[in-house]
VOBA-1610 file (N, C-alpha, C; in pm, whole numbers, padded with zeros to 5 digits, always signed):
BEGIN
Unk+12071-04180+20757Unk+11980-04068+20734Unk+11902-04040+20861Unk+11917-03908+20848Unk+11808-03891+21014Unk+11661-03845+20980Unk+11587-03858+21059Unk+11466-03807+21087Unk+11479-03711+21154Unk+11344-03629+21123Unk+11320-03505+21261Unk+11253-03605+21373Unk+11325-03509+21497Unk+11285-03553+21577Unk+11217-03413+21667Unk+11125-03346+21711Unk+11068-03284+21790Unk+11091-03316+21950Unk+11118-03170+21976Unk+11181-03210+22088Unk+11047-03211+22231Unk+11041-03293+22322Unk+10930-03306+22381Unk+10910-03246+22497Unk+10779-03178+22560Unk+10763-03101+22625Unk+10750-03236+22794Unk+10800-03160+22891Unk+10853-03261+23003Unk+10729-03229+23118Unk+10638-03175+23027Unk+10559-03070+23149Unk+10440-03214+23216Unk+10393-03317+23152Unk+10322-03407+23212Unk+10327-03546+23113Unk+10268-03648+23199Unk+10318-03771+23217Unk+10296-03827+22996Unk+10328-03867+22964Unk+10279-03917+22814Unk+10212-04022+22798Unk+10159-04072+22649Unk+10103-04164+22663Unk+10148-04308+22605Unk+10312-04301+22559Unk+10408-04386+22522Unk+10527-04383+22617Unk+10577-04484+22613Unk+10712-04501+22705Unk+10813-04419+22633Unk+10789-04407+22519Unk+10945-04293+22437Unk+10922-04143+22439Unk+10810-04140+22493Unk+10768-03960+22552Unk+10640-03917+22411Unk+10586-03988+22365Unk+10469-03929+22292Unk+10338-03912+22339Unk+10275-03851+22305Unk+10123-03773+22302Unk+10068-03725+22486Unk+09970-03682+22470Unk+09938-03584+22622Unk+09794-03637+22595Unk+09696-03695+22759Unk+09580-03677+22834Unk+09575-03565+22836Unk+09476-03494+22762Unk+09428-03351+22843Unk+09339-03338+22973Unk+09373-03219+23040Unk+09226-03232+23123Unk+09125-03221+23078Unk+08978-03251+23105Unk+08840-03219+23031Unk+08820-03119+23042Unk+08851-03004+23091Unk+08837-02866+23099Unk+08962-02788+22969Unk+09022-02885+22945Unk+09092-02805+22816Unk+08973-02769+22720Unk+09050-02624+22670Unk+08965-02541+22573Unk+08995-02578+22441Unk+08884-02578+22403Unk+08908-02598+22206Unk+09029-02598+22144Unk+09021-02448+22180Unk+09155-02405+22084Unk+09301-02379+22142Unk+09320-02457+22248Unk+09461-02471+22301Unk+09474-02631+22236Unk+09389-02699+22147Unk+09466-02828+22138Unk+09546-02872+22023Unk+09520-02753+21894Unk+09608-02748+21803Unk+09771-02770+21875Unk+09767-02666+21972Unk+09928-02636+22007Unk+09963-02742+22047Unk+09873-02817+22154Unk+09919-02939+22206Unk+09982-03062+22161Unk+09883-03100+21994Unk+09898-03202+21962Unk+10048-03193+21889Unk+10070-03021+21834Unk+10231-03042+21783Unk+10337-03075+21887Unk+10271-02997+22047Unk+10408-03031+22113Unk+10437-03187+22156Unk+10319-03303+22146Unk+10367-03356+22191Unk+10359-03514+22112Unk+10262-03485+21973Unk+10200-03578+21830Unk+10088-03669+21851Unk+10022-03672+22013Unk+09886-03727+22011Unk+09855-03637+22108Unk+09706-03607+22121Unk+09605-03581+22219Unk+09486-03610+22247Unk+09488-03668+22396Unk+09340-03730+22414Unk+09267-03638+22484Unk+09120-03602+22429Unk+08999-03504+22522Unk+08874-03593+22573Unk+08870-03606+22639Unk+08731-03649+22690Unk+08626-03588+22754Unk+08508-03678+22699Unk+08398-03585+22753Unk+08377-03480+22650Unk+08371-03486+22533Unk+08369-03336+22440Unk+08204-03411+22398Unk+08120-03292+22349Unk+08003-03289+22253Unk+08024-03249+22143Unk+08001-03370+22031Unk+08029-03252+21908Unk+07887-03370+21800Unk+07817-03257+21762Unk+07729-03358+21641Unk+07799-03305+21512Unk+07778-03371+21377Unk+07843-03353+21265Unk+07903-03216+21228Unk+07800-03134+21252Unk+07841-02968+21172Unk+07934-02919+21314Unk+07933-02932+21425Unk+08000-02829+21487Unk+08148-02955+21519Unk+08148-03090+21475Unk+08280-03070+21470Unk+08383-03073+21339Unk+08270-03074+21226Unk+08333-02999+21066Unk+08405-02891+21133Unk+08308-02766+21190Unk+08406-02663+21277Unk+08527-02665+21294Unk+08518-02730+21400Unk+08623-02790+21472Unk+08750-02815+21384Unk+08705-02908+21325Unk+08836-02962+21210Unk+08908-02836+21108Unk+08791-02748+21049Unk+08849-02626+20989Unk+08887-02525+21093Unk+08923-02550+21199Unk+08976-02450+21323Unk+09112-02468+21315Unk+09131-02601+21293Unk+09267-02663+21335Unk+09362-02653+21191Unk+09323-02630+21056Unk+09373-02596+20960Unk+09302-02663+20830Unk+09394-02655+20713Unk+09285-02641+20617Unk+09244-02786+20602Unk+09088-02802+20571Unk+09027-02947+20581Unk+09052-02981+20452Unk+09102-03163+20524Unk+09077-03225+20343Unk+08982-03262+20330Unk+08963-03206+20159Unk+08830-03280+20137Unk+08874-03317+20007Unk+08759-03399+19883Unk+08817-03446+19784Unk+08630-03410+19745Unk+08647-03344+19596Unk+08501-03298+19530Unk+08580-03270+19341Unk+08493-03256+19289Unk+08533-03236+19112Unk+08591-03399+19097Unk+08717-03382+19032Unk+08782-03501+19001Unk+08806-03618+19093Unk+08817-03581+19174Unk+08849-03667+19318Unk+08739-03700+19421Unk+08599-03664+19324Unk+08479-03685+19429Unk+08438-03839+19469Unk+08509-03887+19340Unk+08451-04056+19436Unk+08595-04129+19523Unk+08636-04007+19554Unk+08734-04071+19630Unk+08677-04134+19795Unk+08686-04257+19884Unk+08683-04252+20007Unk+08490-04321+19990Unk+08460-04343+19878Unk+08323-04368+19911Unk+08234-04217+19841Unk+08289-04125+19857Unk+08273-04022+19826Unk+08234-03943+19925Unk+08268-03900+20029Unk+08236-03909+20151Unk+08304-03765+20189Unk+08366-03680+20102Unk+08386-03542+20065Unk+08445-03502+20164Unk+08444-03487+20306Unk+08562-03393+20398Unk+08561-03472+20544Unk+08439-03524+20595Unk+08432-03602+20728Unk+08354-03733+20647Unk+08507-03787+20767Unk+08462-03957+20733Unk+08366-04054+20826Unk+08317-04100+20799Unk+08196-04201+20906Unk+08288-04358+20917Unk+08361-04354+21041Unk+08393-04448+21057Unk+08309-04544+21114Unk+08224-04576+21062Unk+08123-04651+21150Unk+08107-04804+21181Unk+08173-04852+21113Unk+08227-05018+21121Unk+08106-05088+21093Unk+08126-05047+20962Unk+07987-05138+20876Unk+08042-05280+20838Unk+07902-05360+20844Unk+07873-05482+20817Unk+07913-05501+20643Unk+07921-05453+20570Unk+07955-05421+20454Unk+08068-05464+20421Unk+08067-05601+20408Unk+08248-05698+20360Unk+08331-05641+20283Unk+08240-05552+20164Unk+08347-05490+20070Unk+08421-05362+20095Unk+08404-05283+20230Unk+08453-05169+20276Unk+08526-05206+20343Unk+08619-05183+20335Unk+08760-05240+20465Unk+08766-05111+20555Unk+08801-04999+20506Unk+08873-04846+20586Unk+08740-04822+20688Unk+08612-04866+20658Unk+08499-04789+20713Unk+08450-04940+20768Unk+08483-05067+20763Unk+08441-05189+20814Unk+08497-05192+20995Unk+08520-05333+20963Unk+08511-05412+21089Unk+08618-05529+21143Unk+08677-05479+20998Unk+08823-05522+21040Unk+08920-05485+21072Unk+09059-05518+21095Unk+09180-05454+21144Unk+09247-05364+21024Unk+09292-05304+21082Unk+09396-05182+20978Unk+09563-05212+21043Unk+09630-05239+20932Unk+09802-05245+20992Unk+09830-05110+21057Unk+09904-05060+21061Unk+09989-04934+21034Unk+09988-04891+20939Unk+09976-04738+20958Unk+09977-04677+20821Unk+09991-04528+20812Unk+10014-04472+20745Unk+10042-04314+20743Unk+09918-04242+20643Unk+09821-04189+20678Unk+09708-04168+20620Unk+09742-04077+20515Unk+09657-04068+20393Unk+09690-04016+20233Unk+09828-04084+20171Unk+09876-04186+20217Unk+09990-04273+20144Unk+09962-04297+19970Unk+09853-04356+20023Unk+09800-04419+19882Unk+09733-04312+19742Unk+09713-04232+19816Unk+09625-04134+19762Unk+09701-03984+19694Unk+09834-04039+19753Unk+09933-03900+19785Unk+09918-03723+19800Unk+09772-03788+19944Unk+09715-03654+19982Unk+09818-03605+20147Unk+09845-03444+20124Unk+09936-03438+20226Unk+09829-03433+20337Unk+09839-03454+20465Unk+09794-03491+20575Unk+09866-03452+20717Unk+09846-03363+20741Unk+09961-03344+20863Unk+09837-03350+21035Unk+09744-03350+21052Unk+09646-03403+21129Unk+09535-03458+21118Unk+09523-03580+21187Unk+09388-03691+21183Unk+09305-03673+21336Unk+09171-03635+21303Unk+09126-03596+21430Unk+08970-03708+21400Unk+08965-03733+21528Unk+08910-03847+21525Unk+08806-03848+21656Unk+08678-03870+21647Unk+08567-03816+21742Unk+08508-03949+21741Unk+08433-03969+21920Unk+08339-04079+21920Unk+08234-04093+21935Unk+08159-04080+21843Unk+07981-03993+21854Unk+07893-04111+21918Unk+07971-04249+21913Unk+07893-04359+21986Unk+07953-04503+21995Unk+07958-04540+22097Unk+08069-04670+22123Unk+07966-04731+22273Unk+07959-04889+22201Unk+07936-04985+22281Unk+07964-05129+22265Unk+07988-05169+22409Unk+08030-05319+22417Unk+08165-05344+22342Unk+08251-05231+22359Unk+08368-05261+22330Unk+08480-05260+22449Unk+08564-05317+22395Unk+08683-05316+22504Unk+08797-05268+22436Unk+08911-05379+22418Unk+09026-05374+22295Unk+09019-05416+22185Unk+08893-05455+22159Unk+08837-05451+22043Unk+08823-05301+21960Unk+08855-05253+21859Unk+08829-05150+21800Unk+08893-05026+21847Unk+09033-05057+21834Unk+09101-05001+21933Unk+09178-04896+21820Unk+09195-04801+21861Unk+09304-04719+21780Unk+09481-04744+21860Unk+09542-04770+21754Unk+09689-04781+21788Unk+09776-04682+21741Unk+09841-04657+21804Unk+09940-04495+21756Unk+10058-04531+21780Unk+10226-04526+21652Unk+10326-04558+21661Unk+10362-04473+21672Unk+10497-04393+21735Unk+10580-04304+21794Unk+10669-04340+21649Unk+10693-04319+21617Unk+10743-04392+21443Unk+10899-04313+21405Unk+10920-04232+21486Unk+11033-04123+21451Unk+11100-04239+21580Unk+11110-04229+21693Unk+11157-04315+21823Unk+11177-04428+21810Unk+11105-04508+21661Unk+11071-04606+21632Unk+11215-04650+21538Unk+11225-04494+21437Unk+11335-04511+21353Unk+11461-04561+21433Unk+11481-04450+21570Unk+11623-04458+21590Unk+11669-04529+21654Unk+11549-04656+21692Unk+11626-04757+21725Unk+11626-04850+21638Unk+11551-04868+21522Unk+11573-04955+21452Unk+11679-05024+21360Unk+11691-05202+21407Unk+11801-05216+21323Unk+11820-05216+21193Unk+11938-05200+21131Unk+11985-05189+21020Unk+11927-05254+20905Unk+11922-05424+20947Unk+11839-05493+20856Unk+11715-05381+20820Unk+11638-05350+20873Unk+11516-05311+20884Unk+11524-05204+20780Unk+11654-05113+20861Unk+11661-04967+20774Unk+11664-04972+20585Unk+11738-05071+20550Unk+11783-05089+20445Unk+11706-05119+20354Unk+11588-05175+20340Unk+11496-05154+20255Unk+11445-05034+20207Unk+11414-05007+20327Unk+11322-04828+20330Unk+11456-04734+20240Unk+11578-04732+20306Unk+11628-04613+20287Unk+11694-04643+20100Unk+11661-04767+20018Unk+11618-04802+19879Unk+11530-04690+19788Unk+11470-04596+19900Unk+11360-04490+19840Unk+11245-04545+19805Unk+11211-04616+19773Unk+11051-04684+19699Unk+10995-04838+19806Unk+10865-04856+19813Unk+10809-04956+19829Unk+10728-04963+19687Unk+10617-05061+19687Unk+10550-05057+19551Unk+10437-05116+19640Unk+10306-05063+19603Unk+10131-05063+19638Unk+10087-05108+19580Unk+09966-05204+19574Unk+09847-05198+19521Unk+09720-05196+19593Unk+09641-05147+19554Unk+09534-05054+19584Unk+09391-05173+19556Unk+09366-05258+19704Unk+09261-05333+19635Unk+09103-05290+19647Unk+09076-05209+19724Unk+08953-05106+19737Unk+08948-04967+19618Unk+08876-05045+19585Unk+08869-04927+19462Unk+08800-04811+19449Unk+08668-04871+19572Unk+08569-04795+19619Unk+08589-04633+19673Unk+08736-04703+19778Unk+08828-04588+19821Unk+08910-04527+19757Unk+08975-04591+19692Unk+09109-04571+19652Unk+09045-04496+19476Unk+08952-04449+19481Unk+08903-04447+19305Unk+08994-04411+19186Unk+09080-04326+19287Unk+09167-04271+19222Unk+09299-04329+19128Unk+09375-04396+19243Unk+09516-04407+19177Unk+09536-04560+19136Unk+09620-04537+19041Unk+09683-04650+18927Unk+09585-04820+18994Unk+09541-04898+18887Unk+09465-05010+18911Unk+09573-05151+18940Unk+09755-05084+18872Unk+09857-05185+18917Unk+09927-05147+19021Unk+10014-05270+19068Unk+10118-05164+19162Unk+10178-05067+19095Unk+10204-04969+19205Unk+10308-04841+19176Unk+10377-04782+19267Unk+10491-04753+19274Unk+10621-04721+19377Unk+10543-04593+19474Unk+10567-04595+19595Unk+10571-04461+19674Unk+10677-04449+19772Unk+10731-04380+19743Unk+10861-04245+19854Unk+10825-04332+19952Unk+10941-04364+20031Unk+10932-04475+20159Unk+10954-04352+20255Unk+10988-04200+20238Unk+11004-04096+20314Unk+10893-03976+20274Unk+10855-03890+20345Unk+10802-03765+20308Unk+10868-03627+20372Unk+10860-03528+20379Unk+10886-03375+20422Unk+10833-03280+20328Unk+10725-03207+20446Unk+10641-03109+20392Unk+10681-02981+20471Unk+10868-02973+20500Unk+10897-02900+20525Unk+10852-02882+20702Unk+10794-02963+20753Unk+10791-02942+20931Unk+10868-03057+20954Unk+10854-03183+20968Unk+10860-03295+20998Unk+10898-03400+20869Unk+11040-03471+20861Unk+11096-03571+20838Unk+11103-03699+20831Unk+10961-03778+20742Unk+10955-03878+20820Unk+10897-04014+20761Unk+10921-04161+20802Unk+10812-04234+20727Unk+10718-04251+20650Unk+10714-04257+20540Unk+10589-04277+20483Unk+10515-04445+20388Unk+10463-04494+20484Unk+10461-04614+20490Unk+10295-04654+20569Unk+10284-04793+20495Unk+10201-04866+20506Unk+10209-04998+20472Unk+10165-05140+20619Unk+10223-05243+20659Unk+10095-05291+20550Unk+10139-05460+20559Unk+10057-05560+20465Unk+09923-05594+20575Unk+09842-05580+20527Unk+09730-05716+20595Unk+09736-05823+20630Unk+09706-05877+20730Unk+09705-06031+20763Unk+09713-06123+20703Unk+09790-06259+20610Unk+09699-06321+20524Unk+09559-06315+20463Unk+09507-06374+20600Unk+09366-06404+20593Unk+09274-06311+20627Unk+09316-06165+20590Unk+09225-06046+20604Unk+09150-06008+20458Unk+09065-05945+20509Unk+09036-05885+20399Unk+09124-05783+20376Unk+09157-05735+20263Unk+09252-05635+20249Unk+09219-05507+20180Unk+09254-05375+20223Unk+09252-05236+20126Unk+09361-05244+20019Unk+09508-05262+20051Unk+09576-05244+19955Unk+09673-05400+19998Unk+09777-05386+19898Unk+09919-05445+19920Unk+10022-05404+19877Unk+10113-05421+19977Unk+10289-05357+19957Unk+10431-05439+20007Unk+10499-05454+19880Unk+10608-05504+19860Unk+10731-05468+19852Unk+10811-05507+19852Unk+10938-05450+19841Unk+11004-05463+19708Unk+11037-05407+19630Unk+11082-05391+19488Unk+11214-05484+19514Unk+11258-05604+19397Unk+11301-05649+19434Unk+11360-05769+19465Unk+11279-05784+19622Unk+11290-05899+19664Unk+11194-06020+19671Unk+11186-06156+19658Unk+11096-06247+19677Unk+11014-06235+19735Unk+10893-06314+19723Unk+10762-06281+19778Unk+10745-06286+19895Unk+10837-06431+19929Unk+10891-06453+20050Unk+10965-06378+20163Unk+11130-06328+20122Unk+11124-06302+20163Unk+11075-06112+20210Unk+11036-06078+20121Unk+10956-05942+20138Unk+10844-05971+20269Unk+10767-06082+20265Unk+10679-06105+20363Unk+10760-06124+20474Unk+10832-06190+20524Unk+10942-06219+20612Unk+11001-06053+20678Unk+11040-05991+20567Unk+11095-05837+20630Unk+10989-05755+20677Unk+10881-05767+20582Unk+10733-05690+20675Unk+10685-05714+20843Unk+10699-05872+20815Unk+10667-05927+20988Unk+10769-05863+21070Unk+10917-05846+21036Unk+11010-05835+21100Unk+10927-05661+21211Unk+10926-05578+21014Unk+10954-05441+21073Unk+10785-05420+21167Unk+10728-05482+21145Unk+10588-05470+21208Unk+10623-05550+21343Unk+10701-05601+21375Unk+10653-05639+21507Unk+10784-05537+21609Unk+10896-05485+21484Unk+10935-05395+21588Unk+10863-05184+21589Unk+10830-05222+21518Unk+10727-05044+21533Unk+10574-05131+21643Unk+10560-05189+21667Unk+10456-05213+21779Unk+10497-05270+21887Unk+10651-05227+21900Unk+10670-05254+22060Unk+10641-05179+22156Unk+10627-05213+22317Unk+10542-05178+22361Unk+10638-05045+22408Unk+10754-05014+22389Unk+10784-04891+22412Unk+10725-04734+22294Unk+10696-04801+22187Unk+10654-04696+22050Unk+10503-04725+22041Unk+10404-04776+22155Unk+10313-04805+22088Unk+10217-04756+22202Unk+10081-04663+22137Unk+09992-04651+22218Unk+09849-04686+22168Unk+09764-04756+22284Unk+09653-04815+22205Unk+09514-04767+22270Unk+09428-04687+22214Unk+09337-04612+22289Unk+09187-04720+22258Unk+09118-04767+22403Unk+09030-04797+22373Unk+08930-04721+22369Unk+08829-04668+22301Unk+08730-04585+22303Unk+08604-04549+22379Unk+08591-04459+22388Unk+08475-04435+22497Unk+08381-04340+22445Unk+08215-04347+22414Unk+08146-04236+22406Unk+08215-04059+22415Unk+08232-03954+22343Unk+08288-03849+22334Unk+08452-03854+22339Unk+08522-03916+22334Unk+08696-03896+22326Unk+08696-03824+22160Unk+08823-03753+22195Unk+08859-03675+22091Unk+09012-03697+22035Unk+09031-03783+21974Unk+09180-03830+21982Unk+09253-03724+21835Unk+09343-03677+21851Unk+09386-03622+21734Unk+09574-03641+21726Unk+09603-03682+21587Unk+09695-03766+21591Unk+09761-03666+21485Unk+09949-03653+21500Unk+10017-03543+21388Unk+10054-03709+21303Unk+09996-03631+21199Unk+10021-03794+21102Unk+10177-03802+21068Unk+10237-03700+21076Unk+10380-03666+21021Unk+10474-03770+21122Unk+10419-03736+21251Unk+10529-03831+21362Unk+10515-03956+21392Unk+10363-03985+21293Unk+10323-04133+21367Unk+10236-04238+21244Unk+10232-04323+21292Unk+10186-04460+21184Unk+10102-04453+21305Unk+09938-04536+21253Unk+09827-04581+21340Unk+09784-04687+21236Unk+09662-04759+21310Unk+09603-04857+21254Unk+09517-04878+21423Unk+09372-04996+21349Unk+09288-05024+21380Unk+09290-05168+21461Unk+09240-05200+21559Unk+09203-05333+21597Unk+09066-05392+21518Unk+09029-05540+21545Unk+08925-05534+21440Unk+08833-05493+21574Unk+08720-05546+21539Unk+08527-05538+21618Unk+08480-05621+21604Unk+08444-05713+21689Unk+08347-05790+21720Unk+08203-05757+21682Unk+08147-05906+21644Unk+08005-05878+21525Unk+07921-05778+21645Unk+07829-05793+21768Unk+07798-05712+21871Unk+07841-05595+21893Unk+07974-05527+21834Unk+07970-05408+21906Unk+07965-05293+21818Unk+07989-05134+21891Unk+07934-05031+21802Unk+08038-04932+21811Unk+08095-04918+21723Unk+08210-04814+21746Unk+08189-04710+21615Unk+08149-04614+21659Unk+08105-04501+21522Unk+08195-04329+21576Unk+08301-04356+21469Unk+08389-04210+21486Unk+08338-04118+21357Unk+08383-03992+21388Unk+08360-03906+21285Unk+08530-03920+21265Unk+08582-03906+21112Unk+08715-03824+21113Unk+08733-03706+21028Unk+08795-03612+21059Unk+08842-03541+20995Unk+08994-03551+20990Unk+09042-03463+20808Unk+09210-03408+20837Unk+09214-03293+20800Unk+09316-03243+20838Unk+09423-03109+20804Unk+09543-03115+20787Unk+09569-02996+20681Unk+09695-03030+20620Unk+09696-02832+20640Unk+09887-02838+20664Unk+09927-02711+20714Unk+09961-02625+20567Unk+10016-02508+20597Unk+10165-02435+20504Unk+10182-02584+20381Unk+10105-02588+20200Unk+10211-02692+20113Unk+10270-02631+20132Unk+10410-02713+20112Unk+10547-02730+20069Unk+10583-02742+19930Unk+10666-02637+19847Unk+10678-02684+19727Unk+10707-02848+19703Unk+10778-02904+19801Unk+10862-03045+19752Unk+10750-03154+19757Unk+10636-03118+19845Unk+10524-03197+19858Unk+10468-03262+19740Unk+10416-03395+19729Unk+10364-03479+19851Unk+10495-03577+19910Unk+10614-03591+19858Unk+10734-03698+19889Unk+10860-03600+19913Unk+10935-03660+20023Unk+11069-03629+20027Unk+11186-03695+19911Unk+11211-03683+19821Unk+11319-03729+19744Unk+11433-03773+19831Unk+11512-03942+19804Unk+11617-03932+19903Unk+11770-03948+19855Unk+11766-03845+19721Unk+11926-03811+19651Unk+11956-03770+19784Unk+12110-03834+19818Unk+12238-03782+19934Unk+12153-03837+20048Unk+12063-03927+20039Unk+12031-03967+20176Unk+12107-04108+20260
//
């Protein structure tokens, strides 16, 4: 089965060895970075000012904002359209804490479509690679991956459970299967989210329908240590004002953890383009 693959613009240097995402200059304008981030699935801005309301803006510039209100208001904390990543001391918040995040394809769990994650740094200190954002090239990722690997996924289903409830308010309290693929009609692609550390605290967990506990854990390590090789993998350490915005469609991200001392506070927003009738999952009859 293939993936889309987007074909990549040759015009300057990237920020993965397999040709993903673009440094802008700091003189890039607002609204040339929509175009950017499709041609190339990440973009970094630096040096931007934005306080809460003007980069809500921002985020409804770039297409329609998710938000979650009525039925879906205690979704995320309840935290309605921009998220406060602020890396609270707060043990029972994992997504908004201070720990690590695997890989993951954002609205998985939630089965909200998501086609950009834009991500602002209203204040960062005493960090290094600590609190790091990581970005998988995840399509580049597919076509080299071996077979072992493929063969789970292309089964159609993983199975979740959802251990933040805080976040997750929404969906099923047991495991439940999700589309190991999506297409919302642009992009072809992964839809997936890795296990937690043992000894992490954890948001959710995901298994493979199936197989032993064992070896399901065994195939996770496998496919996680080849989507973070260093050819599919980019890892941004943060700096006061960066503007990182990520096409969720081409790529898996996740978090480094933070050290008790430091301060890493993002705003996020998403957007989601054109639904797709077939949305939120790609079905994979004839795949």
């Amino acid at each position: 089965m293939n993936l889309s693959i987007p074909t990549p613009s040759l015009s300057s240097q990237s920020l993965t060895v397999s040709g993903l995402g673009i440094h802008l200059p700091d003189d890039t304008p607002l609204d040339a970075i929509r175009q950017a981030v499709l041609d190339h699935g990440v973009t970094l801005l630096q040096n931007v000012r934005f306080d809460e309301s003007s980069f809500r803006q921002f985020v409804e510039s770039l297409g329609d904002k998710v938000s979650y209100s009525e039925n879906n208001a205690k979704v995320g904390y309840g935290f309605t359209d921009i998220l406060n990543l602020d890396g609270t001391h707060d043990k029972e918040k994992v997504i908004t804490g201070r720990g690590s995040l695997p890989l993951h394809t954002d609205g998985i769990l939630l089965g909200t479509q998501v086609d950009l994650i834009i991500l602002y740094a209203a204040d960062v200190k005493n960090i290094d690679e600590d609190g790091a954002t990581v970005v998988c090239d995840q399509l580049a990722a597919w076509q080299d991956m071996p077979e072992s690997l493929r063969q789970p996924l292309l089964t159609g289903r993983l199975e979740y459970l959802a251990f933040e409830r805080g976040y997750f308010a929404t969906v099923p309290e047991d495991w439940y299967p999700i589309s190991t693929f999506r297409d919302y009609g642009r992009i072809r692609s992964l839809n997936l989210a890795l296990p937690f550390e043992s000894q992490a605290k954890a948001s959710w967990d995901v298994r493979v329908p199936g197989m032993s506990e064992k070896d399901s854990a065994a195939w996770f390590a496998a496919l996680e240590q080849h989507l973070t090789a260093a050819p599919y993998l980019y890892c941004h350490r943060w700096c006061k004002g960066d503007l990182l915005i990520i096409d969720n469609q081409r790529t898996l991200h996740g978090r480094r953890g933070l050290q008790p001392d430091t301060c890493r506070k993002l705003l996020r927003g998403q957007v989601t383009f054109d639904t797709v009738a077939s949305a939120p999952g790609a079905t994979l009859a004839g795949a």
